[in-house]
C-alpha positions in Angstrom: 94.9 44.6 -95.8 94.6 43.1 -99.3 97.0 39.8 -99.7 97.4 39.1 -96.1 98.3 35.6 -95.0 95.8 34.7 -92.5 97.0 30.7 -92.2 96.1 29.2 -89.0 100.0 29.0 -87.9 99.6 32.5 -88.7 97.0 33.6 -86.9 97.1 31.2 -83.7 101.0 31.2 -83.7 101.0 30.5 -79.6 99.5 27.2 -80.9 101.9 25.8 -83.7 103.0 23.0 -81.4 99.1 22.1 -81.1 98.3 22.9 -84.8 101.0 20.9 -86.5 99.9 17.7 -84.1 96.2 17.7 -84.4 97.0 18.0 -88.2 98.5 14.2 -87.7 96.5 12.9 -85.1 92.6 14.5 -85.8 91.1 14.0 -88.8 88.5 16.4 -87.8 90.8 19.2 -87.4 93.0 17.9 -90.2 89.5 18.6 -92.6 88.8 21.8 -91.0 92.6 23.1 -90.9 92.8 22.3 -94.7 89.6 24.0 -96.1 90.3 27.0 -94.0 94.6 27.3 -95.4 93.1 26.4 -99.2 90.3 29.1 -99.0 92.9 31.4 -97.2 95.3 30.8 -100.1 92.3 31.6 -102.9 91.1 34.3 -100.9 95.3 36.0 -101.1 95.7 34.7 -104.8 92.2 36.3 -105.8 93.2 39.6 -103.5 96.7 39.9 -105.5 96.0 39.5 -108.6 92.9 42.0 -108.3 91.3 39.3 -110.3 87.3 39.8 -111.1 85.2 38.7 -108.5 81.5 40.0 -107.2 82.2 41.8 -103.9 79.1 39.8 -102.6 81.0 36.4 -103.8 84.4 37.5 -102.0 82.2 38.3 -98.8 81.0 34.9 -98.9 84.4 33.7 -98.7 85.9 35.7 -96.3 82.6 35.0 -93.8 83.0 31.0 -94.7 87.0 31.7 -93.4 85.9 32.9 -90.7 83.4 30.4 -89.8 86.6 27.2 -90.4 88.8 29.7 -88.0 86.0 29.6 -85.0 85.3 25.9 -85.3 89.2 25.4 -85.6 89.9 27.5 -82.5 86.6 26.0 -80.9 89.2 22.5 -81.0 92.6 24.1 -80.0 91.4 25.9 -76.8 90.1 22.5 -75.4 
């Protein structure tokens, strides 16, 4: 679905406890937690406002999100 919020606290809600520390105490995570919410966020805006964007070029972004959301789960499940 166009516009959907896929924000980590979103989509690993069972972890908010876990997502909220590691976002003070891991810079790692901290890193990987903010590129993936800012690329979520341009990914919605872009989505919404049916703005003008290559398909290929969207792709790429929505394969990078995907990428940020593995390595951040990778973390949380440890």
């Amino acid at each position: 679905m166009l516009g959907e919020n896929h924000s980590l606290h979103h989509e690993f809600p069972e972890h908010h406890d876990l997502i909220d520390r590691l976002m003070k105490e891991d810079l790692h995570f901290k890193k990987i937690a903010d590129e993936y919410n800012a690329l979520d966020k341009e990914i919605r805006t872009l989505e919404q406002n049916n703005a003008p964007i290559e398909d290929i070029t969207l792709h790429e972004m929505k394969k990078k999100r995907s990428h940020l959301k593995d390595e951040a789960y990778q973390i949380l499940a440890k």
